[in-house]
N, C-alpha and C positions, 0 to 999 in steps of 0.2 A: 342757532344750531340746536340749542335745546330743546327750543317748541316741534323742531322741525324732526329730530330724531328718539327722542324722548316718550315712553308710552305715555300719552293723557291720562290715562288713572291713575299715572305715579307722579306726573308731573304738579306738586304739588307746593313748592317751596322752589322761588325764582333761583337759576344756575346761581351757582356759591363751590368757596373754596371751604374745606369743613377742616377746622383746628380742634375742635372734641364731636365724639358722638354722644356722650351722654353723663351732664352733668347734672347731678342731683340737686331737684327742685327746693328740697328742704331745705338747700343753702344758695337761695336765688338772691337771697337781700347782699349775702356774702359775696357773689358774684359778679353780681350790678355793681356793686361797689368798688370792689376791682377794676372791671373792666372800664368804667366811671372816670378811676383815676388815670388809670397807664391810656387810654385811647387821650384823653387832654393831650398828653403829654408826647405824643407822635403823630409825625406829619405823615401824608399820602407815603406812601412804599413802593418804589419800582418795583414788578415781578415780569422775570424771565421767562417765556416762551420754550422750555427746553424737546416740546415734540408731544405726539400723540399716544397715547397708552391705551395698548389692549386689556380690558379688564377679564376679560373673559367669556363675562354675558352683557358687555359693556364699551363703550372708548371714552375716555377722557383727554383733556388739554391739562399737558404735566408743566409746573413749573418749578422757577426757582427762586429766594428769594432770603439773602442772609438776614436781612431786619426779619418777616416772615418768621423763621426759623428759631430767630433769637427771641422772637415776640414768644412764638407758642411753648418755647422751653419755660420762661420765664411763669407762664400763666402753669405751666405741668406742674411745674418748683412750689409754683402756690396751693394747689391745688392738691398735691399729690394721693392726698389720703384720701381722696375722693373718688378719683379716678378709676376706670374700670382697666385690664388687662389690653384693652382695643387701644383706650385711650392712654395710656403709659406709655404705648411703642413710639416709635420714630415716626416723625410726621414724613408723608410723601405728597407735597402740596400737586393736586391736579383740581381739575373743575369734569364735574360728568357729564357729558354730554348726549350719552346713552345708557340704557341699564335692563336690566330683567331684561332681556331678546337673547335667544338665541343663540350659543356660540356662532353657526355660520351668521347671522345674520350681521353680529358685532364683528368678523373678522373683515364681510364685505366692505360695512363702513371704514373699519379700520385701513384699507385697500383703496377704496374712492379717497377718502379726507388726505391720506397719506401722498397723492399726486395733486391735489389740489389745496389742502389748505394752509394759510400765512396771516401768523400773527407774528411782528415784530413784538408784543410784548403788552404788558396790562397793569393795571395800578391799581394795591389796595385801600382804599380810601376810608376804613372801618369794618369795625366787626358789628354784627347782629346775633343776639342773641333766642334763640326758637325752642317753643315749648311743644312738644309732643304731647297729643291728645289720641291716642290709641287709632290714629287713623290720620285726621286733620293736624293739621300744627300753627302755631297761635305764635306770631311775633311777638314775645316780650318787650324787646327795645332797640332800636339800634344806637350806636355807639360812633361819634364819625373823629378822624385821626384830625384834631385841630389845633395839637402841635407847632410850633414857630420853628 
């Protein structure tokens, strides 16, 4: 749905659910490290399917998901002094499926998807961590939930 709605020149970092917009490089060893230990220690995570979301110049697939929730609070708690104003607020877990178009353009989507489309539900199986490079973005590492 992403390749298929998604502008190609933005489309540049495979569909994701995003738990920070921007954590500071200078403490990436601190990070790694983190996320190193708590991803060990938890398994795949059911996530709810709770419906589609107008973003404005956008639709996303919203979900839900208390592990989710409780994961990215945990990682906020550690993190805090880092964190920017975007990233301190309340997570509202969705995946983008559209973006920069158009208000009509996103509402129409939002109006076809909304009679047609069904996901019973989706599973997070790790986080990945992505470095912005003023344009391009550089996968640092991913991280996979292998938890017992």
């Amino acid at each position: 749905m992403r390749r298929r709605h998604y502008p190609p020149e933005r489309n540049v970092v495979p569909a994701h659910l995003t738990l920070f917009h921007s954590l500071p490089d200078e403490h990436r060893r601190e990070i790694v490290a983190t996320l190193d230990v708590v991803c060990r220690g938890l398994r795949p995570m059911p996530l709810s399917v709770t419906g589609l979301r107008l973003l404005g110049n956008g639709v996303a697939v919203a979900f839900s998901s208390a592990e989710l929730v409780a994961l990215r609070h945990e990682l906020a708690r550690e993190w805090a002094m880092w964190l920017t104003p975007q990233d301190s607020a309340r997570i509202a877990p969705h995946v983008t499926i559209q973006n920069k178009v158009a208000p009509d353009a996103a509402r129409a989507l939002h109006r076809e998807l909304t009679a047609t489309f069904r996901l019973d539900g989706a599973r997070g199986e790790g986080l990945n961590l992505w470095r912005y490079l003023g344009g391009p973005w550089e996968l640092v590492r991913r991280f996979k939930f292998t938890g017992r």
